[in-house]
N, C-alpha and C positions, 0 to 999 in steps of 0.2 A: 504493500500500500504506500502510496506517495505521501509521504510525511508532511504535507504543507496540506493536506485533506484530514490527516488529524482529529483536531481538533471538534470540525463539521459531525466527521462520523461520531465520536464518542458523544456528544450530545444527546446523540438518539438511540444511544447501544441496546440500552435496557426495554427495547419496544414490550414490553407486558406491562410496564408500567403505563398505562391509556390516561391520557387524558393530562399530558403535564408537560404541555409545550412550552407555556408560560410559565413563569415562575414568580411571576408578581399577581397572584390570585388573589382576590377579594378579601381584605382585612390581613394580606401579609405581605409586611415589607423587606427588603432583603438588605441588609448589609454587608460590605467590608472591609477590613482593614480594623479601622477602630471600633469596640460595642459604643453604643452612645447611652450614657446617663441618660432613664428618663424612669417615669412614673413607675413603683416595684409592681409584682406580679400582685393583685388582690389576695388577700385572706381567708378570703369566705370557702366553707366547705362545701358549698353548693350555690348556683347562683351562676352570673357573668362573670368574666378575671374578664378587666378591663386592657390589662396588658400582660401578654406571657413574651419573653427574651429566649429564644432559643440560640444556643452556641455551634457549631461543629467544625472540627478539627479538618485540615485542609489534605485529608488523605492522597486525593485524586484531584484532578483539574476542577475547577469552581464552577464550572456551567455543570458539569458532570454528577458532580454531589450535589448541587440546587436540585436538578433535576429527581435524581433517587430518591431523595427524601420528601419531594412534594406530597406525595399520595399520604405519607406520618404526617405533614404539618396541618394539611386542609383536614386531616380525622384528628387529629390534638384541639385545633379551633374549634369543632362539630363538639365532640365530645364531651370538652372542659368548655361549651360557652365563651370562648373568646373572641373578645370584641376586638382587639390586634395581636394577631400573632408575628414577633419580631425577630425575624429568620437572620441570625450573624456567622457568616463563614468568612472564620480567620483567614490572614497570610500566614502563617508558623500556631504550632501547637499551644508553646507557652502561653501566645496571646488570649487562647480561650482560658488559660486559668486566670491569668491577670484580670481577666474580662470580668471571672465570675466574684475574684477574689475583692472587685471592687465594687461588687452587687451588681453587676451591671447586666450581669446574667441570673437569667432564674433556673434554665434546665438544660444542659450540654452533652451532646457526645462528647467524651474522649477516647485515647487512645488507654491501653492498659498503664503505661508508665506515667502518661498526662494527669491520668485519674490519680494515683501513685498521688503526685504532684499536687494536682487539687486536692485533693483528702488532707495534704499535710497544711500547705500554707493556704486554701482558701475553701476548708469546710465542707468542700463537696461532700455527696453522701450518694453513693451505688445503690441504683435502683433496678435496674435494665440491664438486662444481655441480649443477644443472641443466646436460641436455644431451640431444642425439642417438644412435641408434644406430651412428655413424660416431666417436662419441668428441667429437664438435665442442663446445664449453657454449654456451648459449643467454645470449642478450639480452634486455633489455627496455630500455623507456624512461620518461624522466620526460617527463610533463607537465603546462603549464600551463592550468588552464580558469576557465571563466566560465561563468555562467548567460546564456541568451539574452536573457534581460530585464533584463541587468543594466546595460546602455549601455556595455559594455566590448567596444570592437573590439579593439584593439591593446594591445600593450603597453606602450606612452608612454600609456592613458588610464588604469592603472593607477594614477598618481602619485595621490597623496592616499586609496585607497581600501583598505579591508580586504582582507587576503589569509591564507590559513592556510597556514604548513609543515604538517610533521609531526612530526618530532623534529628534536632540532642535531643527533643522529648519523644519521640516516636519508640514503641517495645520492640518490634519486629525489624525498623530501620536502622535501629541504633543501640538502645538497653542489651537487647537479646544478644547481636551478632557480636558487640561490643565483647560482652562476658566471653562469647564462646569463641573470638578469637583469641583474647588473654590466654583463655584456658590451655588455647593449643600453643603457647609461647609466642603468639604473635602480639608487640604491642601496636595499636594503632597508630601513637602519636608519633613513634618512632622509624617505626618498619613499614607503613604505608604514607601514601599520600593522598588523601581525604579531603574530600569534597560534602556538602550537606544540597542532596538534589529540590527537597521540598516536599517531594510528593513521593508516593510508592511507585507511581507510573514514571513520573520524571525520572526516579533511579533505573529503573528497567532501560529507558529508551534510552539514557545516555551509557549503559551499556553497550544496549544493543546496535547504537549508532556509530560506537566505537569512542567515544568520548572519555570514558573510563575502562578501566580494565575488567574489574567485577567490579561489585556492589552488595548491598544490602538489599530485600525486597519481601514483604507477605506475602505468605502461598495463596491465597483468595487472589492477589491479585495479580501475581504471577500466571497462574492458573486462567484466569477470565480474560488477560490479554491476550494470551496464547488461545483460547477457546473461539475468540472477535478477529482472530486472525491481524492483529495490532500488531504481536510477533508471530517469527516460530519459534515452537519450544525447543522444536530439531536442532535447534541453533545454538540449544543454551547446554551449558553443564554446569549441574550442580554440585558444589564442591562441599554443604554443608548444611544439613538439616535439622532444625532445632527440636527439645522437646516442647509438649505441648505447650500453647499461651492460652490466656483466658480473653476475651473476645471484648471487644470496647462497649464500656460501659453508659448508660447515658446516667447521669447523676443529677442531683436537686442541689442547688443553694441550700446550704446549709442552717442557715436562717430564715430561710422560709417559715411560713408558720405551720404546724404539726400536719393539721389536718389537708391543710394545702398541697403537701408535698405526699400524702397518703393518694391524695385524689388524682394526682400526675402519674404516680407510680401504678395505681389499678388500671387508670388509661391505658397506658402503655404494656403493661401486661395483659389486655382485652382487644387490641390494636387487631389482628389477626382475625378475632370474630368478623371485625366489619370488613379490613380490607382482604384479608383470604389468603392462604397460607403462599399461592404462585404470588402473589405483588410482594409479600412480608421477604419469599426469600430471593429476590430480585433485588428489594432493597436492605437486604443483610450480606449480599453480596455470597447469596446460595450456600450460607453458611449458617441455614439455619430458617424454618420455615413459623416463628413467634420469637417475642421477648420474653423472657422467663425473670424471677425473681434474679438478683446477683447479689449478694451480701458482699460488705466489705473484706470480708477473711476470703473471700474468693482469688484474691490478689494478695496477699501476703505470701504463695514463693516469689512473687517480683519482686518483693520487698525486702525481702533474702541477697534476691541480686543486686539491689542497689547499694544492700549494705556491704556485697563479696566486693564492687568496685570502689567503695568508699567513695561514691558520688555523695556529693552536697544538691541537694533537692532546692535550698534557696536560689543558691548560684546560678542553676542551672534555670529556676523560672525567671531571673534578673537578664 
């Protein structure tokens, strides 16, 4: 595919998703870049929420993810009575914690490590996963690739060559690969030359386009470019496969009021009744056909890892 048509195609990759061309629907506005201060989410445990702030983390291109998520935002309006729903998709991860960490957000996707993050300096509280009809949440994994022609078997020939993360807050782009190159003696800062691509899609193509040597990359999304024919997979070698992660969670402002963030969370675990299990796993990125319960302790082995790396969680959301 001609790389300069990009963009066009993936906009409309997910066609099961009907009916979500526009992305400026009726009572939602979209932002990016900065969340903007305004009126909190209402209170009331039934009723109209006059303003609900939605966040999400900038995984894949921004017309791409506006798009997937349309079909949750217009049934989050429907279902909770809201009279503005405030759709903000960051440029970088951290920015959704700051976002929320400033109240400015009332309910966010993150990523697993982001949540990490939010949980520590801005309250966040895991409501959501991806998951099963059994209640179970789904997994993914990180992995490490290479292009076939890139003379890279292993991960010792890595040393000296270009590699992309994704973001410093991203699990699968960065946390995960991070750990598990240490582990094989390879240090990042030293033995590679790193790059932070933005996206999980951007680190693939700048692979794949020869930009970088290997890279960092999610198996969902590794897997679903390769499925839309964006790549081939024929093309890639996998030099390195994580155990499993736990799947991004959406979480509530943490001072929200009790019953407020009860009524977000049933939403959102009921979501799937209305829109139906083929749109839920479309837009969970077929990693999963509802939201299921996620408790906090769902993410404490990341939290493990943050602590094997001796990362500082401030630093790294400053």
């Amino acid at each position: 595919m001609d790389r300069r048509s990009l963009e066009s195609h993936r906009v409309t990759r997910r066609t099961v998703i009907a009916g979500v061309a526009a992305t400026a629907a009726v009572g939602l506005r979209v932002r990016s870049g900065v969340a903007q201060t305004g009126t909190p989410a209402a209170t009331p445990s039934t009723g109209p929420i006059a303003l609900l702030r939605v966040g999400l983390i900038p995984a894949e291109d921004a017309e791409v993810i506006l798009t997937q998520y349309q079909p949750l935002t217009d049934y989050l309006r429907e279902a909770l009575k809201v009279e503005d729903l405030e759709l903000y998709r960051a440029t970088d991860y951290t920015a959704v914690v700051e976002a929320m960490r400033a109240d400015n957000l009332d309910l966010a996707l993150f990523g697993p490590f982001s949540y990490i993050l939010a949980h520590e300096i801005a309250g966040a509280e895991s409501v959501a996963s991806a998951g099963d009809d059994e209640g179970t949440p789904s997994t993914s994994r990180s992995l490490i690739v290479t292009r076939q022609d890139s003379g890279i078997a292993t991960l010792e020939d890595l040393r000296g060559r270009s590699f992309s993360f994704v973001d410093p807050a991203s699990t699968s782009g960065y946390l995960i690969p991070r750990f598990n190159l240490v582990n094989n003696g390879i240090d990042p800062d030293e033995d590679l030359e790193t790059i932070f691509a933005g996206g999980h899609d951007a680190s693939l193509l700048a692979i794949d386009g020869g930009r970088v040597d290997a890279g960092a990359v999610a198996d969902t999304i590794f897997n679903t470019m390769g499925g839309e024919g964006l790549i081939d997979l024929d093309d890639f070698v996998v030099l390195l496969e994580s155990d499993p992660i736990p799947e991004s969670p959406f979480a509530v402002r943490g001072n929200l009021d009790p019953a407020l963030k009860e009524r977000i969370k049933q939403a959102l675990l009921s979501a799937h009744e209305t829109l139906g299990a083929e749109t839920m796993n479309a837009l969970l990125d077929e990693n999963g056909d509802r939201l299921v319960d996620a408790p906090d302790a769902l993410y404490d082995p990341l939290r493990e890892v943050v602590d094997g790396l001796d990362l500082d969680l401030e630093e790294l959301a400053n």
